[in-house]
N, C-alpha and C positions, 0 to 999 in steps of 0.2 A: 504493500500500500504506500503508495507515493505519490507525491504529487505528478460581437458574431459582425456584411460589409466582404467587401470584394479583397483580390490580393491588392488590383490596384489601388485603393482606398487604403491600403495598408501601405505602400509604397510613398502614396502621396505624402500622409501623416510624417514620414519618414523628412520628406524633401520640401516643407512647407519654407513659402518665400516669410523672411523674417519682418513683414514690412507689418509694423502697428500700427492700427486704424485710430487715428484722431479725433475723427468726425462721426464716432460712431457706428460707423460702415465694417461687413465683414473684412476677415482678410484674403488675398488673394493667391492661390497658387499656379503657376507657370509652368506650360509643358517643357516651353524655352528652357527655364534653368532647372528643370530635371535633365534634361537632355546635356546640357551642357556640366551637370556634375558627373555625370555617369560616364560621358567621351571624355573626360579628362584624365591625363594619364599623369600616374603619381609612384614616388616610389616609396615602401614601407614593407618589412618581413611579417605578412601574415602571420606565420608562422612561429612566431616569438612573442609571446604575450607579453615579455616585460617591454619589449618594441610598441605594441600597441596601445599597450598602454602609458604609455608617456605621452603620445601622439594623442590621443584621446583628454588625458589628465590635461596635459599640454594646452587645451584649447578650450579648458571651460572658466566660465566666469570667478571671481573671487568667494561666492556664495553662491550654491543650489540648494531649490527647494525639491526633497525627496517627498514625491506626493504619496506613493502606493506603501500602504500601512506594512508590507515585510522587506520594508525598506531597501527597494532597487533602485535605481538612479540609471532611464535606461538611456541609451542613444540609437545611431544607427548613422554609417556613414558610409560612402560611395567609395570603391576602388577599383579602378582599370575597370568597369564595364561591370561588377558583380556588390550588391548590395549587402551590407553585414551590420549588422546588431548586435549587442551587449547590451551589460550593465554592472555598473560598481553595486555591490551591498555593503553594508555597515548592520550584518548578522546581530540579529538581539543575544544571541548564545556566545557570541565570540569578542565583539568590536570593545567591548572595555577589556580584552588582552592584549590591543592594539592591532586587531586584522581586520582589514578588507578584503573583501572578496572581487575578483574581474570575472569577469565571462565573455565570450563574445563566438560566435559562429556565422557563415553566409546564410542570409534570409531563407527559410524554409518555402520551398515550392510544392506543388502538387506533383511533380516528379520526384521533387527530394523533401518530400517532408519532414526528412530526421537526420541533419546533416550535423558532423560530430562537433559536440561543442568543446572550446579549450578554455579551462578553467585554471584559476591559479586563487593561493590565498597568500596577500601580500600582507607583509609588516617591515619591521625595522631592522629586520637581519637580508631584505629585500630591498633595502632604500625609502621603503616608504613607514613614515610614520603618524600614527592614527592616534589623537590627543581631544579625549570628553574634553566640554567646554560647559555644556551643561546636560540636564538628563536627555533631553531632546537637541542635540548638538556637538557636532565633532569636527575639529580641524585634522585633515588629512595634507602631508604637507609630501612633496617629492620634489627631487632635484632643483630645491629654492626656491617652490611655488610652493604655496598655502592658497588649500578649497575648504572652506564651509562648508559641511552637509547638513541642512536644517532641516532634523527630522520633522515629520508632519503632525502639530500636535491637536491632536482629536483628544483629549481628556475630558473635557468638558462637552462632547458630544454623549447624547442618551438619549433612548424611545420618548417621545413624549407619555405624556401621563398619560394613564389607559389605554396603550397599542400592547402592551405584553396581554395575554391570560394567564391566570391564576398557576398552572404546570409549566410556565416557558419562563427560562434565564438568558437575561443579554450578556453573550462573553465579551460584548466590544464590537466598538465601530470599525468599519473597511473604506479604505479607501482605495478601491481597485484601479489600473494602471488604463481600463477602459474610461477614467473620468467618475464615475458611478460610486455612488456611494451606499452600503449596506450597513444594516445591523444583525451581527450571526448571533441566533440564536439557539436554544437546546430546550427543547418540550423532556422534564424529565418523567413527565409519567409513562412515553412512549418513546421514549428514546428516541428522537432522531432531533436531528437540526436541521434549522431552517436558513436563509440569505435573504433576507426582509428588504426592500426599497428602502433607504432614506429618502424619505418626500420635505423633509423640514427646510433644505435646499433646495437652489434651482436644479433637478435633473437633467443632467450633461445630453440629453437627447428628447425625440421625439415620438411616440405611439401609435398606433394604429392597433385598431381590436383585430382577431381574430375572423375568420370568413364564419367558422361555425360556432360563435358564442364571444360574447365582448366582454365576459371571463378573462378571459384571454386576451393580454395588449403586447404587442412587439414591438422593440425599438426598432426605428430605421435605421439608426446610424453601427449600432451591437447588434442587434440582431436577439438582443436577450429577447427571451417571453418569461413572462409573470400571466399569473392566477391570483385576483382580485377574490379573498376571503371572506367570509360571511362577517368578519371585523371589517372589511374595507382598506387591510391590507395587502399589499402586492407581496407575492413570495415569487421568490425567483424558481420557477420549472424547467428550463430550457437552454442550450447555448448553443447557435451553431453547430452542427459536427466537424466541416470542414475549419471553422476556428480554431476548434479545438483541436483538429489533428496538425494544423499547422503552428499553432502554438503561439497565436496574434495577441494581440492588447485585448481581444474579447472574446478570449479562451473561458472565461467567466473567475468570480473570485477567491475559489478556494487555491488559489496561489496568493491572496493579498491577507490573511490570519491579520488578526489585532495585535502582534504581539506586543506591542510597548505598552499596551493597556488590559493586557487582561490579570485578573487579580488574583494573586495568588496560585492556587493549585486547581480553578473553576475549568481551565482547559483540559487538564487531566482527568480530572472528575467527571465533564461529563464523556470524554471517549470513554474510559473504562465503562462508564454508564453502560454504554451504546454497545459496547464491543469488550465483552468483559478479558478476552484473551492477550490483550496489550498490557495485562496489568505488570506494573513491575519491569514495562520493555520502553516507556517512552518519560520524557524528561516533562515538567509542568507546559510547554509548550506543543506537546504532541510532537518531539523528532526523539526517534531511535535512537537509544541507548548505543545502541551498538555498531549506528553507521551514523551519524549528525545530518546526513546529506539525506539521510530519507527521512520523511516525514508522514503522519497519520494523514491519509487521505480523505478531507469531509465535501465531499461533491457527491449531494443529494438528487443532482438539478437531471434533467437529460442532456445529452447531446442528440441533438434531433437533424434530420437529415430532411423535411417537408413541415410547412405547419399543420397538416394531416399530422403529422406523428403526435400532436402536443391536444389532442382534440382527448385520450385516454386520460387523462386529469380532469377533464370537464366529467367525460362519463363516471368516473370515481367518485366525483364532491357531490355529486346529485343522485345516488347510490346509495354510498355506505351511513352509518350512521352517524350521527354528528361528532360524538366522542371520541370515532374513530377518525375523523377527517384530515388532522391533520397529516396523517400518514401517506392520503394520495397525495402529497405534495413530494414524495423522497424516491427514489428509483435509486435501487443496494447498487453498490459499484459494481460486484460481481454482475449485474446486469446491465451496466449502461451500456459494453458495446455490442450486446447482444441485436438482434434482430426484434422489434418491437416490445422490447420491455416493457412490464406494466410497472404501477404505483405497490409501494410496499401495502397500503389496504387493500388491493385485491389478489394479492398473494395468496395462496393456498398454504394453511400451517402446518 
């Protein structure tokens, strides 16, 4: 157990012209200067992650703001004709030992959806040195440059008053690297978790219902679908599949965890809940004991391939019994890449 929009839209994101609208007006991207980053011919050893990353470090501001709550800091930049992605982290389990972590691989296509990534965990026996400034804050400093990472601080984010019921606990706010903001939750009379809409902001996108029930609303821009609750909350049911197999900005949020907020031992407590055989195998954050780089897997949501496929959630809530309901909102991992999976409420026990 480990850890939606077109590729072009994913490309674009990538190559957005830098220019700030003044006047209120959107901003504008340019096939021109796509074209002309991508024929530009440059040189740098791929292949050398301490090279890339100096080339990368090299060119950022004095101060970034790390928006996605398990704190990535991504980019993505043009070379010789082939498009490639990363990202620094500042790991909640490691960064006050002074590591950062790099990544970086060429953009995954529907030819190469899993192309090998190179990782590396830098510190000070590396050149680089990583120095708290405060709880949410870290100067990382290489070859004479000093970056700010300002972490993202949601503490003071919470459900409004009466969005929870009586059996559900908030582990913490998300700030997903799609713009989107959630609250994860854990129903612990039935174990599962849920990825609730934050609506107390402006939501980074646009809706549209469903063709077979307005249950059902779809972003344009993600691709997410939600299921509109008998509360008149949105729970996240759906994401893409080809998102997800290429591993885009709206692959959905169980890669963005709370971790800088969540309290104490509540993340632990409720996997074990959920999934009594992890006991004793995962740390208060949900990553393996035994490998740090894996993590408890909590993606209830589907990946769906038609919105036909997101219509078995409508049939569920209008079904089973109320007590049971929040169940049609979860599809068991063991089944998401199955072939029309149902809702854990209509599971056969």
């Amino acid at each position: 157990m480990t850890r939606c929009a077109s590729m072009a839209a994913i490309l674009a994101l990538a190559l957005v012209v830098a220019a700030r609208a003044q006047d209120g007006l959107p901003g504008l991207e340019l096939n021109e200067t796509e074209i002309g980053r991508v024929t530009r011919r440059a040189n740098l050893d791929i292949k050398d992650p301490l090279a890339v990353f100096a080339f990368v470090f090299g060119r950022l501001p004095e101060r970034v703001n790390v928006l996605p709550t398990e704190n990535y800091y991504y980019f993505r930049f043009a070379l010789n004709g082939a498009i490639y992605a990363g990202n620094f982290r500042l790991a909640v389990n490691d960064r006050d030992q002074g590591k950062m972590h790099f990544a970086y691989n060429d953009l995954p296509s529907d030819r190469r959806p899993d192309p090998e990534t190179t990782h590396v965990v830098l510190d000070a026996s590396r050149g680089v040195t990583v120095e708290k400034l405060t709880v949410l804050s870290y100067r990382v400093t290489h070859a004479g440059k000093s970056v700010t990472f300002a972490l993202n601080d949601l503490s003071q984010i919470k459900p409004p008053a009466g969005l929870l019921n009586a059996d559900e606990t908030f582990l913490g706010p998300i700030f997903d690297e799609s713009g989107i903001r959630f609250f994860l939750l854990f129903n612990g009379k039935l174990k599962v978790f849920h990825y609730l809409l934050d609506e107390t902001a402006g939501v980074a996108d646009e809706f549209v219902a469903a063709k077979a029930t307005d249950c059902i609303t779809i972003g344009k821009r993600t691709a997410f679908a939600f299921y509109r609750d008998d509360r008149g909350r949105r729970i996240l049911i759906g994401v893409d599949r080809r998102n997800s197999e290429l591993n885009t900005y709206f692959d959905g949020p169980f890669d963005q965890l709370p971790d800088n907020f969540i309290d104490g031992d509540s993340m632990r407590d409720a996997i074990i809940a959920a999934t009594p055989e992890v006991k004793g195998q995962i740390d208060r954050f949900g990553h393996f004991l035994a490998e740090q780089d894996a993590r408890f897997l909590i993606h209830p949501f589907l990946r769906y391939r038609r919105e036909a496929d997101l219509t078995v959630f409508h049939r569920c809530a209008t079904t089973v019994a109320a007590a049971q309901r929040p169940r049609c909102f979860v599809i068991e991992d063991r089944d998401a890449m199955r072939r029309n999976p149902v809702p854990l409420a209509l599971k056969r026990r």
